[in-house]
C-alpha positions as CSV (number, residue, x, y, z in Angstrom):
1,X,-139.2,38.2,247.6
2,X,-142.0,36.8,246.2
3,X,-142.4,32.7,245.2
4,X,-138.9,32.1,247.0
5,X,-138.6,28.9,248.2
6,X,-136.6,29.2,251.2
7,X,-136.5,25.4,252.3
8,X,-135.0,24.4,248.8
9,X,-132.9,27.3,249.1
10,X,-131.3,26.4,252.4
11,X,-131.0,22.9,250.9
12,X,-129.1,23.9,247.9
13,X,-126.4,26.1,249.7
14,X,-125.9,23.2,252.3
15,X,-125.1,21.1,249.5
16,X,-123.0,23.7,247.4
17,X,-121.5,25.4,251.0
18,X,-118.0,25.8,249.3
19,X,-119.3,26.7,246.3
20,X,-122.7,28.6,246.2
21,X,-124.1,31.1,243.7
22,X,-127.7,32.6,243.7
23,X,-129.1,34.9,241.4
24,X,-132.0,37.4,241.0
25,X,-133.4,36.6,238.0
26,X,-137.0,38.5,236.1
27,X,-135.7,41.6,238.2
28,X,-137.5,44.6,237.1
29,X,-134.3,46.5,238.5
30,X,-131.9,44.4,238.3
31,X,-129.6,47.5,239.6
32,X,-131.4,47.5,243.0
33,X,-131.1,43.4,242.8
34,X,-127.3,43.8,242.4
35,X,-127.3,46.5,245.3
36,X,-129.0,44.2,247.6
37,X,-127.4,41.0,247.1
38,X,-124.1,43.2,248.1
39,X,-125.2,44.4,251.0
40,X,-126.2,40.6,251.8
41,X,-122.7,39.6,250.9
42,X,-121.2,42.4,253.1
43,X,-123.5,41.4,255.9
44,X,-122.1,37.1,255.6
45,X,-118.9,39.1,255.2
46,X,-119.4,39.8,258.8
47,X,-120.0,36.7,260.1
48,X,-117.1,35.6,262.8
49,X,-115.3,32.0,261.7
50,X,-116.5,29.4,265.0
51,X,-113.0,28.8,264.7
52,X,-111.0,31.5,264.8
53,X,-113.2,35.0,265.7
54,X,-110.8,37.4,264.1
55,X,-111.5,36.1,260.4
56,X,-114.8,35.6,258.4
57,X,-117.2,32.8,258.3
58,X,-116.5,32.7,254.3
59,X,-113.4,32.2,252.4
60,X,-114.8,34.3,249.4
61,X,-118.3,36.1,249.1
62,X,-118.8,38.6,246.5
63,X,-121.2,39.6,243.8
64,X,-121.0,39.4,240.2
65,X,-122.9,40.5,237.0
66,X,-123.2,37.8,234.5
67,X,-125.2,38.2,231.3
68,X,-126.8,40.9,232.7
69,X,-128.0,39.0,236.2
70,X,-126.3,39.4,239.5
71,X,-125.1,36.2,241.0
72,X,-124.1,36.4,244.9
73,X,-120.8,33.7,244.4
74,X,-120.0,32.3,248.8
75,X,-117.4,30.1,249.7
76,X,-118.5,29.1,253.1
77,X,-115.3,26.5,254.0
78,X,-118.5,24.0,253.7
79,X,-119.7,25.4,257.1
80,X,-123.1,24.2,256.3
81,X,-124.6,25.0,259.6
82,X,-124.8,28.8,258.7
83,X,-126.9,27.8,255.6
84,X,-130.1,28.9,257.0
85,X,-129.0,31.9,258.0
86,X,-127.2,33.2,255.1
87,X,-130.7,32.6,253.0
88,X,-132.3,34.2,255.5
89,X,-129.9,37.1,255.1
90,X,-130.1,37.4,251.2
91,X,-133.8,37.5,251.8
92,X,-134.4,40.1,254.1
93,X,-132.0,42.2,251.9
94,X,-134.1,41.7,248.9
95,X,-137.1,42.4,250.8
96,X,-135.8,45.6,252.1
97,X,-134.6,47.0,248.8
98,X,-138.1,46.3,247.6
99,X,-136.8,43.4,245.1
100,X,-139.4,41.6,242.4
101,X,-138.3,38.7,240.7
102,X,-137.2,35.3,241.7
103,X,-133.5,33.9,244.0
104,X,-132.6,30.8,242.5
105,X,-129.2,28.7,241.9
106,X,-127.7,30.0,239.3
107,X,-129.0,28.9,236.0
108,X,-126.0,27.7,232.8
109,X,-127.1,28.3,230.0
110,X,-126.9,25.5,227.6
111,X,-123.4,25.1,225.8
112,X,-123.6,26.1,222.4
113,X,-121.8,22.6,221.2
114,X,-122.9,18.8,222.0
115,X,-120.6,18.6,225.4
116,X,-119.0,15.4,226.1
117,X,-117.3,15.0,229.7
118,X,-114.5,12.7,228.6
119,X,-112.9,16.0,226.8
120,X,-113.4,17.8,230.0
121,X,-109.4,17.0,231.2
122,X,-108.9,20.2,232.9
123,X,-109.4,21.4,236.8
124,X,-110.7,25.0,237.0
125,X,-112.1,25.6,234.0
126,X,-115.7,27.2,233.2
127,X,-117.8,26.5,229.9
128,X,-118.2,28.9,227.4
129,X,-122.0,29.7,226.7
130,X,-120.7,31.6,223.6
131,X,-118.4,31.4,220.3
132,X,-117.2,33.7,218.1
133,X,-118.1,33.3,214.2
134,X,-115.2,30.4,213.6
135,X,-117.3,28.5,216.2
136,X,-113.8,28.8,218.7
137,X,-113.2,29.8,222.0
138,X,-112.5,33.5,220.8
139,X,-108.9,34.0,222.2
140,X,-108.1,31.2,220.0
141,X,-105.6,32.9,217.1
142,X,-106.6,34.3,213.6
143,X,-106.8,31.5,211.4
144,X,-106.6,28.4,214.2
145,X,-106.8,25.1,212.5
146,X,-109.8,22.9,213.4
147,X,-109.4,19.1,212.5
148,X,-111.4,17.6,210.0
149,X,-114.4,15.8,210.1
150,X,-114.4,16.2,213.8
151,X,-117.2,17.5,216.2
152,X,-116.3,20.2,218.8
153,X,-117.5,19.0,222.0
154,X,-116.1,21.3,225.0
155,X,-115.0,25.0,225.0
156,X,-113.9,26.5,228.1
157,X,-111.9,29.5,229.9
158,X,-110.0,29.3,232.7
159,X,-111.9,30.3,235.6
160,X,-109.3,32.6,237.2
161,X,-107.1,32.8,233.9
162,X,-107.4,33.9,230.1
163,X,-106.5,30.3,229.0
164,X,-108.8,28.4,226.9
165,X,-109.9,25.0,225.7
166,X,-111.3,23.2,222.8
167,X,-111.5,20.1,222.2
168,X,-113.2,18.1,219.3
169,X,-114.4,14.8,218.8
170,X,-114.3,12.3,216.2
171,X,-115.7,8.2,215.7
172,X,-114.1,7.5,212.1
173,X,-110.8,7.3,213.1
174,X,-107.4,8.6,215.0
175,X,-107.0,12.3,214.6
176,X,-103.2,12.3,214.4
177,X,-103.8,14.5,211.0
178,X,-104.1,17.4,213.1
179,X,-100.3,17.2,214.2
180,X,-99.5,18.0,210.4
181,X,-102.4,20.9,210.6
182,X,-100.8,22.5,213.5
183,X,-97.3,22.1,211.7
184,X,-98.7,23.9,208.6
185,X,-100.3,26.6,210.7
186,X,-96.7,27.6,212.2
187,X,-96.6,26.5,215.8
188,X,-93.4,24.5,217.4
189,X,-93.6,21.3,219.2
190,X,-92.2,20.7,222.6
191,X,-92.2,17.6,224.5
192,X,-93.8,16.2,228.1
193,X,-92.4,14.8,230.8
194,X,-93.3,11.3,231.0
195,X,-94.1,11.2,234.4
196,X,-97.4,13.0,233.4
197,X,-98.6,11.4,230.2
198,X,-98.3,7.8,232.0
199,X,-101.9,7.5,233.9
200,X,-103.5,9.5,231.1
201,X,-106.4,8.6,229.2
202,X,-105.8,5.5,226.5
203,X,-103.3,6.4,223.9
204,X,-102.5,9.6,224.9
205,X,-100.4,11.5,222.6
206,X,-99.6,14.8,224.4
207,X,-97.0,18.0,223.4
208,X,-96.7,21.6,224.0
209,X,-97.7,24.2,221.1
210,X,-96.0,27.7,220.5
211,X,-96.8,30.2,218.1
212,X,-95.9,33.6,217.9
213,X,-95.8,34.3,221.5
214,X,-98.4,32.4,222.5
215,X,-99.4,28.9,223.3
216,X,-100.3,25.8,225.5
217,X,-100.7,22.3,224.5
218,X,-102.4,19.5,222.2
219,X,-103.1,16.0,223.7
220,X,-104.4,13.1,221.8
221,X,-106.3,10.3,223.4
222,X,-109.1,7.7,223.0
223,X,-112.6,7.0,224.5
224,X,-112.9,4.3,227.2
225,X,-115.7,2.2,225.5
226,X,-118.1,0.1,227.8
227,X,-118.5,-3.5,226.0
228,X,-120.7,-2.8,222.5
229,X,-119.6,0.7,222.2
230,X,-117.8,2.3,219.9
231,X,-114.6,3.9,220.1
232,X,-114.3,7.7,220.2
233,X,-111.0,9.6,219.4
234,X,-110.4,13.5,220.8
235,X,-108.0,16.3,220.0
236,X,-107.7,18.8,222.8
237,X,-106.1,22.2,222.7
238,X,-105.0,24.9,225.4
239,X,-104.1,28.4,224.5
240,X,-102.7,31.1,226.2
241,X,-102.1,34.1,224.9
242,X,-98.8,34.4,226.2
243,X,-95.9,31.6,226.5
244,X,-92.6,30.9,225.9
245,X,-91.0,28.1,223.1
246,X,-89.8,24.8,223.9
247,X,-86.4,24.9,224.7
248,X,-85.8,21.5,222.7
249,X,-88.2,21.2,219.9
250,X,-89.5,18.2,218.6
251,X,-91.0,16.5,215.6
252,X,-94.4,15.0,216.5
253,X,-94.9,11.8,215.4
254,X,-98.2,11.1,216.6
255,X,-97.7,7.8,218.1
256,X,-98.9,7.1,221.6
257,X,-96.4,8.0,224.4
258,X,-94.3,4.7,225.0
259,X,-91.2,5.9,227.1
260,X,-90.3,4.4,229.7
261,X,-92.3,5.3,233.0
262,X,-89.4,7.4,235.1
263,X,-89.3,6.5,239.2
264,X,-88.1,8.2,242.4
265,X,-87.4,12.2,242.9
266,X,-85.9,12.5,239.4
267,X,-89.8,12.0,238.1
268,X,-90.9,14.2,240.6
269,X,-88.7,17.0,239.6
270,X,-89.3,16.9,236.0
271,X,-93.3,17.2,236.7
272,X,-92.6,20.0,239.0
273,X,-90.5,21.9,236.7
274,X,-92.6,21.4,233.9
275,X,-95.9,22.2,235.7
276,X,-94.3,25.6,237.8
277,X,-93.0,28.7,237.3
278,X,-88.8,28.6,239.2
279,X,-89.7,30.1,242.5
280,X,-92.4,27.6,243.3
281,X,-90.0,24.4,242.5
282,X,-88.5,23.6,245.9
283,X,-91.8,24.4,247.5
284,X,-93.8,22.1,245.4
285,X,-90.9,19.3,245.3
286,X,-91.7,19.7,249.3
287,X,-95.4,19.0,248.8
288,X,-94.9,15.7,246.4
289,X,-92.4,14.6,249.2
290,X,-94.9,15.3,252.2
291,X,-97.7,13.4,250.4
292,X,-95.3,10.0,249.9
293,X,-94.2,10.0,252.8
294,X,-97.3,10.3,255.0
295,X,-98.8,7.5,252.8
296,X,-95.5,5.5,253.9
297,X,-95.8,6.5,257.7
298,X,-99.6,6.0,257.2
299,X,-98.8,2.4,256.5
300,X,-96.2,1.8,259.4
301,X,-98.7,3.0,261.8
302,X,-102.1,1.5,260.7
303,X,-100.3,-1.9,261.8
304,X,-102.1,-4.1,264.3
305,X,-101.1,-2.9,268.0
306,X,-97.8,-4.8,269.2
307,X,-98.6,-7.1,271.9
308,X,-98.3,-6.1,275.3
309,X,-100.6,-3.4,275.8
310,X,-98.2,-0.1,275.6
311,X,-99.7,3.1,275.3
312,X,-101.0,4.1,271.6
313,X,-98.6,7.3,271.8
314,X,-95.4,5.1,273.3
315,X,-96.0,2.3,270.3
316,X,-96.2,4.9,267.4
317,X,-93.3,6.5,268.9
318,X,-91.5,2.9,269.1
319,X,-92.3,2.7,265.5
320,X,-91.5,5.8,264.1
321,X,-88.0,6.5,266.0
322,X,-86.2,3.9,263.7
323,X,-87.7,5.4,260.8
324,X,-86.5,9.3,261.5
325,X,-82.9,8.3,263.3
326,X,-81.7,7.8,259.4
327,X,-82.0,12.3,259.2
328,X,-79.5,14.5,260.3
329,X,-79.9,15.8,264.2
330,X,-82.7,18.5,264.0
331,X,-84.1,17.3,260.6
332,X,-87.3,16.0,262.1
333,X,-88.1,19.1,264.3
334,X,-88.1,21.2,260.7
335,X,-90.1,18.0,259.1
336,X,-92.7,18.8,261.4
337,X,-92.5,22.8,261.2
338,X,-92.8,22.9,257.8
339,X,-95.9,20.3,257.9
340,X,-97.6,22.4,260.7
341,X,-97.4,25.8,258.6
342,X,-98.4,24.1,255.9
343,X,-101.3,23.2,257.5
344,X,-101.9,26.4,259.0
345,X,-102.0,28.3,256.1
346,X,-104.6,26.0,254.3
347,X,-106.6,26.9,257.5
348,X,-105.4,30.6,256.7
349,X,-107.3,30.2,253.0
350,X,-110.3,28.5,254.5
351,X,-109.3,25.1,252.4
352,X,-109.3,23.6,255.6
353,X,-111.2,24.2,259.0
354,X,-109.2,24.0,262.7
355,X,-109.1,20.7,264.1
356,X,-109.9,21.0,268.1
357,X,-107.9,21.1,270.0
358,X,-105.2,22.3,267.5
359,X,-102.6,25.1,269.1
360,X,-99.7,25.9,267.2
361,X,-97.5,27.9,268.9
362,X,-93.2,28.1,268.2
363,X,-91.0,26.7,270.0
364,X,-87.5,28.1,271.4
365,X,-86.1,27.6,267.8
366,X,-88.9,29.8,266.0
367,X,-90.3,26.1,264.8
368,X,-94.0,25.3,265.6
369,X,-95.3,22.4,267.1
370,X,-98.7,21.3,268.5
371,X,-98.8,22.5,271.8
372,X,-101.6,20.3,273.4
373,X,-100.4,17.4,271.6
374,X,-96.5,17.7,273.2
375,X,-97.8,17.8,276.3
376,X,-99.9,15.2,276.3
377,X,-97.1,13.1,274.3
378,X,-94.5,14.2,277.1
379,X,-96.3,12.7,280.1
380,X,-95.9,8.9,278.3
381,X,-93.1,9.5,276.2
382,X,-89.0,10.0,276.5
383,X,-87.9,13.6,274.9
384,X,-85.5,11.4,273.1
385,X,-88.6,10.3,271.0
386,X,-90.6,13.2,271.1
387,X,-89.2,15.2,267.9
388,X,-89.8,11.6,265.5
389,X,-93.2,11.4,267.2
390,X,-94.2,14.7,266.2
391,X,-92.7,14.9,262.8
392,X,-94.3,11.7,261.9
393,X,-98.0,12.4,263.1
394,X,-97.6,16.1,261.3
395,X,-96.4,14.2,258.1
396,X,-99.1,11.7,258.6
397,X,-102.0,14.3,259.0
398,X,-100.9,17.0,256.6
399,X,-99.6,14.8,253.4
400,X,-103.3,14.2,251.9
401,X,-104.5,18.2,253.2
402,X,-101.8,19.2,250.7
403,X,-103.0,16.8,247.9
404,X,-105.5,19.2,246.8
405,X,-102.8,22.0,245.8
406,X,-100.7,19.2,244.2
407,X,-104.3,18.3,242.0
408,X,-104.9,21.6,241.3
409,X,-101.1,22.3,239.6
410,X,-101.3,19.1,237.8
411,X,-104.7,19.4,236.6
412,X,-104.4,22.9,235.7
413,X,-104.9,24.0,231.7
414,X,-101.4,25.6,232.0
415,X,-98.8,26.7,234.0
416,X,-99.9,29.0,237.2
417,X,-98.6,32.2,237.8
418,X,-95.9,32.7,240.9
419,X,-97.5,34.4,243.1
420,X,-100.4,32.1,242.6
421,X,-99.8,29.7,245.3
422,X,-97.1,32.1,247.5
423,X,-99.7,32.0,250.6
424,X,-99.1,28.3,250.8
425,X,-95.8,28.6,251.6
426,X,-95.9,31.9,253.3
427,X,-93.4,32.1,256.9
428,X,-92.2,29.2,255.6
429,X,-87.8,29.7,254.6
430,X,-86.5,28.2,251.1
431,X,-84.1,26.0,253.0
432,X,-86.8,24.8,255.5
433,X,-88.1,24.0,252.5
434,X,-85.4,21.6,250.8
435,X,-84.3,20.2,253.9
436,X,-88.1,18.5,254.4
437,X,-88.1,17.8,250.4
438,X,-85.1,15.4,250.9
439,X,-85.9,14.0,254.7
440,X,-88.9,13.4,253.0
441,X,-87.7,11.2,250.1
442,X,-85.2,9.5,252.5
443,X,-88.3,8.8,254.9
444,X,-90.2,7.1,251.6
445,X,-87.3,4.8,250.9
């Protein structure tokens, strides 16, 4: 390949390990570019994980055409160490299929709209580098209303999805109008939970849309203006081809959300069932209870050392034992089951790599624990305080490894699919699954 830059290349997919993607650009066959970089791919494909030899190096690596160029997309679990070597890979691929042109990052193209990043509300979501002749995302309806006197400043798909957003900025004024031009234009108006309009953006105004079998959601907000600037107000929109009317409509009013800020569980739940499709409730309730109740534990534990110079693992365990006595008998050995499979199967997907050290093996219930950790626990600690000293260092290690998922739902354009996030609750039993929800909420009291 000739005028690579291999040092800057090996820089830029150490910096981008989890998500890299190099293209073959001024091919003069950009068939035998495509056919190259895939054999690269299949060769990183090959590459044994330092942590566990019977998976891959890479959570993803595969090759896509885009506008024409092929882009090599690698997910490398931000094992940077293997940077050099997957360059090295791509290259001698390229070279051996005779390749002209030039491997670069891939280039975006520029956004055919002025983009402004406080629109940009959504987590995995690509820009469009097109619009169709309305100047709209072009799954948006026949005959979508576009407020007035506003400037459309993001369009986006959903990355894995066929969701779409636009959103469209204005300096004149409040663009509450638009309610009334949705109205007109037929679509219904459902509500929000509370719980996630609260920590929004300033005077965010926020309700679902539906229209003839399709739908998503328009939120209202305002700029955050540094001191001599002016205020900015937005109108965002989601659509989706297909979803399903509010079961309560309501009247929009266009006023910014002012109801009280709900508390506790009860918040939790209406969040979760607003944000997840039914089967993927109790898991997620799990999740939100993990998370609040490591940062709890976190807190109990990062306590100055008690005087009399104990062992470390014989003062957590003096600490946490109180805490876990409140669950039923055999509540804290599924605590930390369900923590520790959780955790294993965000190693499973790559999102996280293998602590070492780390065995997880089952115990005579069918329940996994850390099997270098209870042995070392059990030469200082009483078995009477062994199953609140594991549950509480699982909780206290897994809650933020399972804050990205929780992110990723409430961040998401719209709601995910079912079988979307099965694998991170795979081997893991529905009433497993409650049972830590609730020991977890009782833990957080």
């Amino acid at each position: 390949m000739p005028h690579a830059d291999e040092p800057s290349l090996v820089e830029y997919v150490a910096a981008n390990a989890s998500a890299t993607a190099l293209a073959v650009y001024d091919a003069s066959d950009p068939a035998a570019a495509a056919g190259a970089l895939r054999a690269a791919a299949a060769e990183i494909g090959d590459i044994r994980s330092p942590y566990e030899p019977d998976a891959s190096m890479a959570a993803w690596c595969a090759v896509l055409d885009e506008d024409g160029v092929a882009v090599l997309h690698l997910d490398m679990r931000d094992e940077v160490r293997y940077s050099a070597l997957v360059v090295r890979i791509i290259l001698d691929r390229l070279a051996q299929a005779g390749v002209d042109g030039r491997l670069s990052p891939r280039r975006r193209p520029e956004p055919p709209f002025p983009y402004d990043g406080a629109a940009d509300l959504y987590s995995g979501m690509e820009q469009l580098s097109k619009l169709d002749d309305r100047g709209l995302p072009p799954g948006f309806p026949e005959g979508f209303p576009v407020p007035e006197d506003a400037t459309l400043v993001l369009a986006q798909r959903q990355r894995d999805g066929v969701a779409e957003h636009a959103a469209w900025r204005r300096s004149g004024g409040p663009l509450t109008g638009y309610l009334g031009q949705l109205g007109d234009y037929g679509c219904v108006f459902g509500s929000v939970p509370r719980s996630l309009t609260f920590d929004g953006p300033p005077g965010v105004v926020r309700y679902t849309l539906w229209r003839d079998g399709g739908g998503g959601s328009v939120t209202l907000f305002t700029s955050r203006p540094g001191e001599g600037e002016p205020r900015e107000w937005y109108a965002s929109v989601v659509w989706h081809p297909h979803a399903e009317p509010p079961a309560a409509p309501v009247r929009p009013d266009g006023a910014p959300d002012t109801r009280p800020v709900p508390e506790g569980r009860e918040a939790a739940r209406a969040a979760v069932e607003f944000l997840v499709p039914t089967p993927l409730v109790t898991g997620c309730e799990a999740l939100i209870g993990v998370t609040i109740a490591a940062e709890r534990l976190r807190g109990l534990l990062d306590k100055a050392p008690d005087a009399g110079g104990r062992p470390r693992p014989v003062e957590v365990a003096s600490r946490l034992v109180p805490v876990f006595a409140q669950l039923p008998a055999g509540h804290a050995d599924i605590v930390r089951h369900t923590c520790l499979t959780l955790f294993a199967n965000l190693m499973a997907s790559g999102r996280r790599g293998r602590p070492d050290g780390l065995t997880l093996v089952p115990d005579g219930e069918g329940l996994l624990h850390a099997a270098d950790l209870r042995a070392r626990a059990r030469e200082v600690i009483d078995a009477d305080s062994l199953p609140a000293f594991e549950a509480g260092l699982a909780l206290v290690k897994v809650g933020p490894a399972v804050g990205g998922p929780l992110t990723e739902i409430r961040d998401a354009p719209v709601r995910p699919p079912a079988d979307r996030y099965t694998w991170l609750f795979a081997g893991l039993d529905p009433d497993h699954l409650a049972i830590t929800r609730d020991a977890c909420w009782q833990l957080a009291r």
